[in-house]
N, C-alpha and C positions, 0 to 999 in steps of 0.2 A: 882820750882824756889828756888833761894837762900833763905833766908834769908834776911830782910831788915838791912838795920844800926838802929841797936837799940837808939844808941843817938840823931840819927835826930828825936822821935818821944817817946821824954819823956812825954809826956801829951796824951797819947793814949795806950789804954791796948794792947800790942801785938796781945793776944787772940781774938779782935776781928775787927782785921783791916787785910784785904783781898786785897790781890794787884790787884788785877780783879778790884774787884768792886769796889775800892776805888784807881783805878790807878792816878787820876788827885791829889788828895791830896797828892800822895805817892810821884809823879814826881815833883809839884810843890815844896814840902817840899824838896827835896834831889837837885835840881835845885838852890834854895833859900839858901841853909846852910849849903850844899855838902860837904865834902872835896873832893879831887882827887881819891879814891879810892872810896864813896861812888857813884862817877861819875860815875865810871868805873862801879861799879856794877847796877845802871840806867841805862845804856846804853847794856849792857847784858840781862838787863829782860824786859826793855819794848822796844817796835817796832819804828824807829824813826819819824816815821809819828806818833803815838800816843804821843809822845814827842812834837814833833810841833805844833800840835794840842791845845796840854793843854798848850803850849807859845802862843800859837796865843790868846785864850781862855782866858786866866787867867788875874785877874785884883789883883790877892796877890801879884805876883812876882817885885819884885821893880823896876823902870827906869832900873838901872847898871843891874841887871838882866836879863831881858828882854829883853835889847839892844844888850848882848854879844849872848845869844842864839840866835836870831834873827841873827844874824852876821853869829852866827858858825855854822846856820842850814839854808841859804837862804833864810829865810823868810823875804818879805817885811815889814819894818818898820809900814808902815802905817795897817800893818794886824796885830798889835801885837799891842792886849787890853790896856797892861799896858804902852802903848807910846804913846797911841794917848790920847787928851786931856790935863790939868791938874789937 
């Protein structure tokens, strides 16, 4: 795998963050604060069902967030954590 965007993850030592194991923090983070090219390289290293997944999952990702990938990934609103409730 590539390389992550370094910028998205100034509060985490490179050295010990694994895109395996820690792919829900890696997606939400780059989802969250992305530019367009860090997109581009999300969408190249994880699987789009595992992207969905940590949308559906996730209760970090803010409303506007959550609501566009939800949109651009078919997933029902009401399955997506960070939309239901207040």
């Amino acid at each position: 795998m590539e390389s992550f965007p370094p910028a998205l993850f100034w509060d985490v030592d490179p050295a010990t963050l694994d895109l395996k194991r820690h792919s829900r923090f890696v997606i939400e983070r780059v989802l969250q604060f992305g530019r367009p090219e860090d997109i581009r390289w999300l969408l190249a290293t994880y699987a789009t069902a595992e992207i969905g997944a940590t949308v559906r999952a996730s209760r970090r990702l803010d409303r506007r967030t959550g609501s566009f990938w939800a949109l651009h990934l078919g997933l029902p609103r009401e399955e997506v954590a960070c939309l239901r409730g207040s």
